[in-house]
Residue frames relative to the residue before (quaternion, step in Angstrom):
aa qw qx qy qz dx dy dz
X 1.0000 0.0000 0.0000 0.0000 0.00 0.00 0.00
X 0.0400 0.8250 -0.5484 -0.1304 3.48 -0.85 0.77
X 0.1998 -0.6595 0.7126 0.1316 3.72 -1.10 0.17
X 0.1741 0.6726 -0.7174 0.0512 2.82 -1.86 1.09
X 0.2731 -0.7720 0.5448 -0.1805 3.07 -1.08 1.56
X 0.6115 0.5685 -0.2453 0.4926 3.32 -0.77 0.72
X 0.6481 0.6649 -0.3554 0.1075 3.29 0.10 -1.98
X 0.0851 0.6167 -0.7809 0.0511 4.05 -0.95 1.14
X 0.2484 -0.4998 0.7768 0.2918 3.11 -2.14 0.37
X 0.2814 -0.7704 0.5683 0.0663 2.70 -1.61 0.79
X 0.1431 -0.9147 0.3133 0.2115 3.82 0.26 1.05
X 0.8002 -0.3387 0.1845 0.4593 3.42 -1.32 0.52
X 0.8134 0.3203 -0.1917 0.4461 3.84 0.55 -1.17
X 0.4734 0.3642 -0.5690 0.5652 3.52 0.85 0.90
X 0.8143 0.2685 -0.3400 0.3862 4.00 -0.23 -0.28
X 0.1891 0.5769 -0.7306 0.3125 4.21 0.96 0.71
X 0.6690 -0.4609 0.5601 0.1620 2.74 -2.25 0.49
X 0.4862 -0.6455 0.4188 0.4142 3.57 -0.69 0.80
X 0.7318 0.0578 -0.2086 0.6462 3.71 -0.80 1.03
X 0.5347 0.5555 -0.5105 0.3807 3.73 -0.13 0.65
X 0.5805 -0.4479 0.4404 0.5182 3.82 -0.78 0.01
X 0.6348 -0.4097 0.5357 0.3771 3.10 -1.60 0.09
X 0.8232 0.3315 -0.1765 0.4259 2.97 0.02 -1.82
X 0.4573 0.5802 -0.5473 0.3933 3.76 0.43 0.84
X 0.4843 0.5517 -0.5298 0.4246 3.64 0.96 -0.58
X 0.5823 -0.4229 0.6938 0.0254 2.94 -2.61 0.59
X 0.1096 -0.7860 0.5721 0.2069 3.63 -0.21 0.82
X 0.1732 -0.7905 0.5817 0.0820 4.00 -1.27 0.37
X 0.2456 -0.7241 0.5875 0.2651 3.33 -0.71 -0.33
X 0.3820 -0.6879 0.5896 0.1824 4.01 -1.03 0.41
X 0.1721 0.7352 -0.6409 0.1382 3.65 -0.49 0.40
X 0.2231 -0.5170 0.8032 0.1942 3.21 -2.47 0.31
X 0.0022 -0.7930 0.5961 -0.1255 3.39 -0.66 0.85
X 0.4053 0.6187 -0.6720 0.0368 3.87 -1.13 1.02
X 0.4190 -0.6461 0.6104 0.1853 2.89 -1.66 0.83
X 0.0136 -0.6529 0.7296 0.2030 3.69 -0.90 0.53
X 0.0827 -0.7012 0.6813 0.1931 2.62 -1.97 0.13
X 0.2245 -0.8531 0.3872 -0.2680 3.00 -1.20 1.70
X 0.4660 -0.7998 0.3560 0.1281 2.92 -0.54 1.76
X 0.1187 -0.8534 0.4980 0.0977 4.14 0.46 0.68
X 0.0521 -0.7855 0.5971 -0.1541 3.25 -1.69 1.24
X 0.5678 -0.7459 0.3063 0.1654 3.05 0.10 2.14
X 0.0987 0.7203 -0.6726 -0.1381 3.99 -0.41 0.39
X 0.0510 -0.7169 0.6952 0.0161 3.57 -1.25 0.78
X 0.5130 0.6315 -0.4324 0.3888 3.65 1.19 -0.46
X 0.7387 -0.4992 0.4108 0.1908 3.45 -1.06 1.40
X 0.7334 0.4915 -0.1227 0.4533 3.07 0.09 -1.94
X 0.7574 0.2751 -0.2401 0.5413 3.84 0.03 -1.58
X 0.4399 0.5606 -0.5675 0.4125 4.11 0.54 -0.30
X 0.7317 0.5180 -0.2394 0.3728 3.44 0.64 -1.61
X 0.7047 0.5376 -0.2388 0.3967 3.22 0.73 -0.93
X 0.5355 0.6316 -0.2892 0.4803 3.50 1.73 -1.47
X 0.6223 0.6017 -0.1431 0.4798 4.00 0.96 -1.58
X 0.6578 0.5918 -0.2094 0.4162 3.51 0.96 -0.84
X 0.6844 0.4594 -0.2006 0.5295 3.14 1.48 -1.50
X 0.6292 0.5288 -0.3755 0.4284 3.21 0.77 -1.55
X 0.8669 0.1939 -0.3697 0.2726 3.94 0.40 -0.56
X 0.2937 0.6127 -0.5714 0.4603 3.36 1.49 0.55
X 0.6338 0.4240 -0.4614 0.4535 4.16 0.41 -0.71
X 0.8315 0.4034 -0.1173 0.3636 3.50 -0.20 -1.35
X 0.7581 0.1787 -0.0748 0.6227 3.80 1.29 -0.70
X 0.0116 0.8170 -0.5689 0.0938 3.93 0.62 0.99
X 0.6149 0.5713 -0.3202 0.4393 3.52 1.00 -0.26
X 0.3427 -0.7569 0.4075 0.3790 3.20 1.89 0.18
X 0.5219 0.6621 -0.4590 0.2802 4.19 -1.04 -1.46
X 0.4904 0.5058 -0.4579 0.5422 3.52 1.25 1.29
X 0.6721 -0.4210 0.4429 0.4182 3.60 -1.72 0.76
X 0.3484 -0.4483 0.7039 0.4267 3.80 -1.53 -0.32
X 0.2581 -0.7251 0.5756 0.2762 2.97 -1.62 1.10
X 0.1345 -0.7731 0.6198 -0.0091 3.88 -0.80 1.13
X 0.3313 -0.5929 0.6632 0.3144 3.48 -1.17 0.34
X 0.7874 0.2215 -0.2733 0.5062 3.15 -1.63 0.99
X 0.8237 0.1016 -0.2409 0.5031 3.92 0.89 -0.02
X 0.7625 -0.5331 0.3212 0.1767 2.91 -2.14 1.58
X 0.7343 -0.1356 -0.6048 -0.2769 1.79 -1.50 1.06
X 0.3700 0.4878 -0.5271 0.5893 3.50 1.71 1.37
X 0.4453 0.7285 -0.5115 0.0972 3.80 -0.19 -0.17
X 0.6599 0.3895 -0.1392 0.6273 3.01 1.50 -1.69
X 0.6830 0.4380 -0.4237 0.4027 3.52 0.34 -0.15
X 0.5124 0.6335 -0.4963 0.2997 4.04 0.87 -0.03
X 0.5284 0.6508 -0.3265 0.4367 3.34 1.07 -0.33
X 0.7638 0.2474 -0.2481 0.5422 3.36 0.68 -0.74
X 0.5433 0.5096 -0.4554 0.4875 4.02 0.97 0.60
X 0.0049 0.7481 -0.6462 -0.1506 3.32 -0.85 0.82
X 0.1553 -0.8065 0.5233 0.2270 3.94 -1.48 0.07
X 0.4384 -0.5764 0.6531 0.2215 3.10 -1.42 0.77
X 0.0371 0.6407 -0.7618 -0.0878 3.45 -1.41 0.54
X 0.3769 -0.8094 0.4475 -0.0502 3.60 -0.95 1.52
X 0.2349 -0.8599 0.4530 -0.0120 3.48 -0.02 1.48
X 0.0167 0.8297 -0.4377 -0.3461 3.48 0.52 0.88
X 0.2819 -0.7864 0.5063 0.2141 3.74 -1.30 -0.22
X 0.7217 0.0884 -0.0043 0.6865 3.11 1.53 -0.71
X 0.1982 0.7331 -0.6315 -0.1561 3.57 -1.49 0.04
X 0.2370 -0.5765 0.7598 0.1846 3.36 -1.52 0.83
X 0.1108 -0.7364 0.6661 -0.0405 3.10 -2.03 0.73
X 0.1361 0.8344 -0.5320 0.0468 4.04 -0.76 1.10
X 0.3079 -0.7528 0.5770 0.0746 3.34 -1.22 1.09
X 0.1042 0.8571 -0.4973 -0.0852 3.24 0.04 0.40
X 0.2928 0.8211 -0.4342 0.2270 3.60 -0.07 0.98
X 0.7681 -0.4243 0.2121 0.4301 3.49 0.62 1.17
X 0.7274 0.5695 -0.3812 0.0351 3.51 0.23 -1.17
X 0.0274 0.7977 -0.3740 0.4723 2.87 1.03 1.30
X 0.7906 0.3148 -0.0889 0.5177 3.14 0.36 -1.66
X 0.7112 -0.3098 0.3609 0.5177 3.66 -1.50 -0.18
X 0.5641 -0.5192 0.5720 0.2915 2.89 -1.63 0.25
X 0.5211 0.4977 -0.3442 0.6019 4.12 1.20 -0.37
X 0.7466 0.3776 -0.2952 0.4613 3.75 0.22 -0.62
X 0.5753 0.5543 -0.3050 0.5185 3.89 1.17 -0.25
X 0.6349 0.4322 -0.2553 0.5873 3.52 0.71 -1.22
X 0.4370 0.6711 -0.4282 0.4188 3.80 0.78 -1.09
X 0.8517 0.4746 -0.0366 0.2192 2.95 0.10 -1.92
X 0.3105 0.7562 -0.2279 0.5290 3.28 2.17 -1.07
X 0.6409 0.6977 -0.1837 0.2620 2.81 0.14 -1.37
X 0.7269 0.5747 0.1503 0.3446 2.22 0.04 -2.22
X 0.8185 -0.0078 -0.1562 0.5528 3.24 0.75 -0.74
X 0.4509 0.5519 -0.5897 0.3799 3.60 0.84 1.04
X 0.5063 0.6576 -0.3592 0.4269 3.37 1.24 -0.36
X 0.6117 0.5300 -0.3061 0.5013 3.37 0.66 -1.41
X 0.2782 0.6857 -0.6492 -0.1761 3.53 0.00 -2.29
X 0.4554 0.7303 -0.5064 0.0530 3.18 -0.05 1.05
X 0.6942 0.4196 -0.1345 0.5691 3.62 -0.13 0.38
X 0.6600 -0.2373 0.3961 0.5926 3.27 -0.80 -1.68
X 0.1453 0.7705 -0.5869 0.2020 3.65 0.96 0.23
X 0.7447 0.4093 -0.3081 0.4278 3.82 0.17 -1.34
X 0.6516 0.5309 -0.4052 0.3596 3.66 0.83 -0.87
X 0.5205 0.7481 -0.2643 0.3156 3.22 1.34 -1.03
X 0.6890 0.4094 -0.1808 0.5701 2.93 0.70 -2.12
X 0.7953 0.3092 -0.3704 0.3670 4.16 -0.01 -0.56
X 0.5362 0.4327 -0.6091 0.3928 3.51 1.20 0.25
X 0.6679 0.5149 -0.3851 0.3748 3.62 0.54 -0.77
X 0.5084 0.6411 -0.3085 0.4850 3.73 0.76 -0.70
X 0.6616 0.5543 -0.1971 0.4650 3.42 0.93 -1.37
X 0.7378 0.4893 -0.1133 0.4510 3.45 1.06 -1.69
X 0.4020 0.6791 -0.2457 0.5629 3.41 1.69 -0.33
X 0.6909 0.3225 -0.3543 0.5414 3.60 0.33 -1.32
X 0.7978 0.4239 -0.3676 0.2207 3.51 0.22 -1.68
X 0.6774 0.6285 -0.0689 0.3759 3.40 1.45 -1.19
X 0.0878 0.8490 -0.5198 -0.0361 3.40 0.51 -1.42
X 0.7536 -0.1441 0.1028 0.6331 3.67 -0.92 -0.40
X 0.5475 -0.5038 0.6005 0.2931 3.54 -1.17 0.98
X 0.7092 0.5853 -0.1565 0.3604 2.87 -0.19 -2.49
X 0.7876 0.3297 -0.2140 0.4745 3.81 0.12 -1.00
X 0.5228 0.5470 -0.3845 0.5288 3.78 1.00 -0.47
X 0.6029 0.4487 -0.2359 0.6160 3.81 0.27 -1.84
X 0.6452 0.4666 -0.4810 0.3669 3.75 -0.03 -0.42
X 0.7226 0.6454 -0.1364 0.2069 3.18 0.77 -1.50
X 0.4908 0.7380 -0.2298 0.4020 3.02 1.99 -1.36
């Protein structure tokens, strides 16, 4: 199973070299990205279907103003049959940030920018995951120095 979150493109004339053309930059893309991998186990049992349905609308409907879900009562009972679940063993995860921090700390903020202006998409997540990575991070170069 993977998830990715985040995701900005990032075009050529935001990543030129300071005093370089624009059009010399390298486009990229930002992203959160893990992959699990995961051992799966069929649920067909009534009961844990019910229970699975229960969470999912405690996650998505916390304001509650839904039926109880019950086997044998209306108006999810008859419909558990036709739901099947997956419970997900994880076994492995890989995990990438990809957000510049490399570069200067001016060419990152630059970039912020850049894509609060736009706001398009995931643009905003972008700019506050990087922003974020800024506080924790700061100069690459001087951090990696540090090590």
């Amino acid at each position: 199973m993977a998830v990715i979150g985040d995701y900005a493109y990032i075009p050529t004339y935001w990543r030129a070299k300071a005093g370089g053309p624009d059009e010399d930059g390298v486009p990229t893309s930002y992203y959160s990205s893990v992959q699990f991998i995961c051992r799966p186990t069929i649920i067909d049992d009534p009961e844990v279907k019910a229970e699975i349905l229960t969470a999912q609308l405690g996650d998505f409907q916390p304001e509650g103003r839904h039926a109880a879900v019950a086997v044998g009562q209306d108006p999810y009972g008859r419909m558990l049959a036709g739901i099947r679940g997956v419970r997900l063993a994880v076994v492995s995860v890989e995990a990438k940030f990809k957000y510049d921090d490399a570069n200067p700390v001016e060419h990152r903020q630059r970039v912020i920018g850049y894509l609060e202006d736009r706001d398009h998409g995931l643009d905003s997540g972008a700019a506050a995951q990087q922003r974020r990575r800024l506080g924790a991070i700061g100069d690459w170069r001087t951090h990696r120095e540090a090590r």
